[in-house]
C-alpha positions in Angstrom: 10.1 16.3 -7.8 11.1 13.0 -7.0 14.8 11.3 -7.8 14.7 9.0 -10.1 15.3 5.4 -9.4 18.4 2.9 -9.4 17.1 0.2 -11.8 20.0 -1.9 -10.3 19.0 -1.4 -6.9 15.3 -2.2 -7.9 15.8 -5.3 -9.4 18.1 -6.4 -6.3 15.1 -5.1 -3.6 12.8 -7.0 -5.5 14.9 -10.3 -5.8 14.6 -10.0 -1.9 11.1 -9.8 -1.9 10.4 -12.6 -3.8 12.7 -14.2 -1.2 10.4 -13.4 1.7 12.3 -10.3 2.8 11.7 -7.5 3.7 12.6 -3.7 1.9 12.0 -0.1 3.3 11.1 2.2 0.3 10.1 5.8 0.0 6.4 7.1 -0.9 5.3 10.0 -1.5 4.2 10.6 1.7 6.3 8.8 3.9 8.8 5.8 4.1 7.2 1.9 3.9 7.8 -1.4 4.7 7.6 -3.8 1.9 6.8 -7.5 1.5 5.7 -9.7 -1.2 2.1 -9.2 -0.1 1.0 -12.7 -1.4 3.5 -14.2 0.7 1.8 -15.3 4.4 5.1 -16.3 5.6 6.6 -13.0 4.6 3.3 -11.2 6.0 3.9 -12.6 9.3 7.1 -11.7 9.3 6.0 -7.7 8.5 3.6 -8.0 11.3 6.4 -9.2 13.9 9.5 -6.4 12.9 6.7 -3.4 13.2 5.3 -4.9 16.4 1.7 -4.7 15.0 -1.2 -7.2 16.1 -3.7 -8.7 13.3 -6.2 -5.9 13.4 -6.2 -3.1 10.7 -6.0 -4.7 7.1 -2.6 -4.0 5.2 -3.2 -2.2 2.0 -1.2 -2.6 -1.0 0.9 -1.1 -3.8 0.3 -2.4 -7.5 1.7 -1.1 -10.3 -0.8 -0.4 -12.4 -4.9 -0.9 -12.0 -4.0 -4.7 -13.8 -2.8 -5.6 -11.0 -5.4 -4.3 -8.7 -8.3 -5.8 -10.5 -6.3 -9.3 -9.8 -7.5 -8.7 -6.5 -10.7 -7.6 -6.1 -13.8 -9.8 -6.7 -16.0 -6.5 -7.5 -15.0 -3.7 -9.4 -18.0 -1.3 -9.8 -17.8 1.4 -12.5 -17.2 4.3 -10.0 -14.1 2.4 -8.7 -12.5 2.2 -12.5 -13.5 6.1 -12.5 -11.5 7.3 -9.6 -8.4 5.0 -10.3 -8.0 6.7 -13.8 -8.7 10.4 -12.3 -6.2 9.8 -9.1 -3.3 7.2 -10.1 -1.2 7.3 -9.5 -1.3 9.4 -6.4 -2.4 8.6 -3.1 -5.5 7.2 -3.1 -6.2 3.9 -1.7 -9.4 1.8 -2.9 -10.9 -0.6 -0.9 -13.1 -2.9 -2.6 -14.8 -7.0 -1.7 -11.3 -9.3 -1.7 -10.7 -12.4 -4.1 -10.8 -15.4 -2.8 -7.5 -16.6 -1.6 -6.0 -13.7 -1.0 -4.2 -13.5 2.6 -6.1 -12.7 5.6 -3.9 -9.9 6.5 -4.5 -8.1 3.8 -8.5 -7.9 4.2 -10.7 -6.2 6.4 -13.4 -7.3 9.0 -15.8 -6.2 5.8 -14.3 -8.6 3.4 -12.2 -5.5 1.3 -8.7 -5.2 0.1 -7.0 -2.0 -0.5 -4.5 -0.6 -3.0 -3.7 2.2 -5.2 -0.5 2.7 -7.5 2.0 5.2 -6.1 3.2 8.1 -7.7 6.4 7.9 -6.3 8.9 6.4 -9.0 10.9 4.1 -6.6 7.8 2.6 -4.9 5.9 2.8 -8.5 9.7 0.8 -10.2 9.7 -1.5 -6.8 6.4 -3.4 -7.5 6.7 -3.2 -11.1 10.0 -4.9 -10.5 8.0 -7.5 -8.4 5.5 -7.6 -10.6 2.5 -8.1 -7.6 1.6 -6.2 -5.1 3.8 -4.8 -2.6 2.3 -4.0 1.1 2.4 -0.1 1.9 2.5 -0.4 5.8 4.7 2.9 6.8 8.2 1.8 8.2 7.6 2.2 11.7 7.0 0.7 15.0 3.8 0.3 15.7 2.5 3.3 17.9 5.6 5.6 16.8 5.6 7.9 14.4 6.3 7.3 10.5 9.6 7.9 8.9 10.5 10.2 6.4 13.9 8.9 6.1 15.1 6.1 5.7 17.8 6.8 8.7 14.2 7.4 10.7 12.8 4.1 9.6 16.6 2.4 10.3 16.6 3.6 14.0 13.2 2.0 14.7 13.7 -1.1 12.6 16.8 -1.8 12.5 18.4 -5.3 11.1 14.4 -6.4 11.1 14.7 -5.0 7.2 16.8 -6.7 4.5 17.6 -3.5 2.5 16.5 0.0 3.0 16.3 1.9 0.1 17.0 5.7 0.8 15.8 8.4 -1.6 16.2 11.0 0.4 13.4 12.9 2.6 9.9 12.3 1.6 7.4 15.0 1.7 5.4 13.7 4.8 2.0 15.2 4.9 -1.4 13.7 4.7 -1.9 10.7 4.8 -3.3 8.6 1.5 -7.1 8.9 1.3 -9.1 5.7 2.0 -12.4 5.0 0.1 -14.4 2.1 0.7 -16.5 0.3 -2.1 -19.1 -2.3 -0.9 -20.2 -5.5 -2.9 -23.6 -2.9 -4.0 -21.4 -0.1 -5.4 -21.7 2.0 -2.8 -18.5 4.4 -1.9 -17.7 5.4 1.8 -14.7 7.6 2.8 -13.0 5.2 5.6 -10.2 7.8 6.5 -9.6 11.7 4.9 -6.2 12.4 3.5 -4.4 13.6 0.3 -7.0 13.3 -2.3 -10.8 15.0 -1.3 -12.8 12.7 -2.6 -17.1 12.7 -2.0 -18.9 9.8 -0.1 -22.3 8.4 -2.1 -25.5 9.7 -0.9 -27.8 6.8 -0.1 -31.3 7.8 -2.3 -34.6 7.7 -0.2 -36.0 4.5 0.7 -39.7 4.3 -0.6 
């Protein structure tokens, strides 16, 4: 479905990531703009080429659910249940932050959200990093996402350090967003790819 990536062009995307630098990949939804997403300096730096105030949290790429669990203080057992049934794919699990992990990457609740994409050059790129990689779509904020990289060039332009064109990317729904709280409890924060059911809160007695 997908072409398979240039290892070579991998390794060289994430050497500039580790750098601070910035790197368009596809997804398998649509194109996204990478940074080391441990890196504040490098964060800030995402925020300022897409034009996008501190509001909405940044979710992440990991390469595996490792990685994830490096960054999340609470992992209930429903969490591990739906990242073995849906990764990779696009799913994106929001559970209570580490400590230490940067502000942009965490919500007004205290979560941080990821998933592992299915997509085998944004899967390679932060297995290449070996982190986490943020997923914000390569656009402008307030314009439309690219899916291609010649889309994501003509609205970022030399802001990127190296675009990395696979071709066109499906487009589509978005990923789905689910929301665990510190309790357990599952929300769905935002509908998309994967239908996934919200927990019913029992009766209070």
């Amino acid at each position: 479905m997908f072409p398979p990536p240039d290892r070579a062009l991998i390794e060289h995307a994430a050497t500039i990531l580790t750098r601070g630098g910035l790197v368009c990949f596809p997804t398998e939804t649509y194109y996204g703009l990478a940074v080391d997403a441990l890196n504040s300096e490098a964060l800030a730096r995402l925020m300022q080429a897409k034009g996008r105030k501190e509001e909405a949290p940044i979710a992440v790429i990991v390469s595996d659910l490792s990685h994830a669990l490096r960054l999340w203080s609470e992992v209930p057992r429903r969490l591990l249940e739906l990242a073995r049934q849906h990764w990779p794919g696009p799913l994106t699990i929001v559970a209570p932050s580490r400590q230490g992990i940067p502000r942009p990457l965490v919500g007004r609740e205290g979560g941080v959200g990821a998933r592992v994409s299915s997509h085998p050059w944004a899967h390679a790129l932060a297995q290449a990093l070996g982190g986490a990689i943020t997923a914000t779509s390569a656009n402008r904020a307030g314009e439309p996402p690219a899916m291609t990289a010649q889309e994501a060039r003509a609205q970022l332009g030399d802001a990127v350090d190296l675009y990395l064109d696979a071709g066109t990317t499906p487009g589509g729904p978005p990923s789905t967003v689910v929301v665990f709280s510190e309790s357990g409890m599952l929300r769905v924060a935002r509908e998309g790819a994967i239908p996934v059911s919200p927990d019913t809160p029992g009766p209070r007695g």
